[in-house]
N, C-alpha and C positions, 0 to 999 in steps of 0.2 A: 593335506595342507590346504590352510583357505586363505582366499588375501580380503581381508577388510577393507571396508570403504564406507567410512561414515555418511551417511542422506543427512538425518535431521536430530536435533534434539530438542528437547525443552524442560520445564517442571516438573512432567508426571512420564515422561517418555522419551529412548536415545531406541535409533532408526538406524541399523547398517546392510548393506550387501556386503555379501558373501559368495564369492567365487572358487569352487573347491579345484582342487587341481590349476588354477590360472586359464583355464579354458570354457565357452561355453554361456550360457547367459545367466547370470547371478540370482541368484535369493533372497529374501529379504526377511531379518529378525527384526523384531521389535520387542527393546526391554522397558517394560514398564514397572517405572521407580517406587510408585506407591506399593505396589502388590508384589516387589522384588522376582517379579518372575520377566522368563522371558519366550516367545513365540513364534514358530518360522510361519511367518505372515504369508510366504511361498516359497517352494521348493526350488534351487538353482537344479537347469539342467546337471545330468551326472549328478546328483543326491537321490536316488531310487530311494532307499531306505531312509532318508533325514540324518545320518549320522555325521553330515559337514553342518547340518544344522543348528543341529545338537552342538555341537562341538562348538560354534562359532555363538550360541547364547549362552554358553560360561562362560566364553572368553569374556563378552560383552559384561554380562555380573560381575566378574573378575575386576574390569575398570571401572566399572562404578563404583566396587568395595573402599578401589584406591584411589578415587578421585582424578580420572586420566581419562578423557576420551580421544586416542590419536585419530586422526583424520583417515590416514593409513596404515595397513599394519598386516603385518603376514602371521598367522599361523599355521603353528605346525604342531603332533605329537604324533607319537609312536607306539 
């Protein structure tokens, strides 16, 4: 589980932390819209592996696809 929390966005770039588990000090992706990718700019404590990372730049591609960036927002999968 990660809870999003949008920083910044603009034209070419949307900015959020990422806190896995709800504990611990966040991480930070950045998806950049020209080149549709996206990047953990740093690792949240608790991500050893990047896999809240991971997981939290599709979500981020996901709202872009749909034109939604919530401010906050929890994910989760299984």
């Amino acid at each position: 589980m990660n809870e999003l929390t949008l920083k910044e966005f603009g034209n070419k770039r949307v900015i959020y932390l990422y806190l896995p588990e709800g504990k611990g000090e966040p991480g930070e992706v950045e998806y950049n819209i020209e080149k549709q990718a996206a990047t953990v700019v740093f690792r949240a404590s608790g991500d050893e592996f990047g896999r809240y990372g991971h997981n939290a730049g599709k979500k981020i591609k996901e709202y872009i696809s749909r034109d939604v960036l919530p401010i906050n927002a929890i994910q989760a999968w299984y």
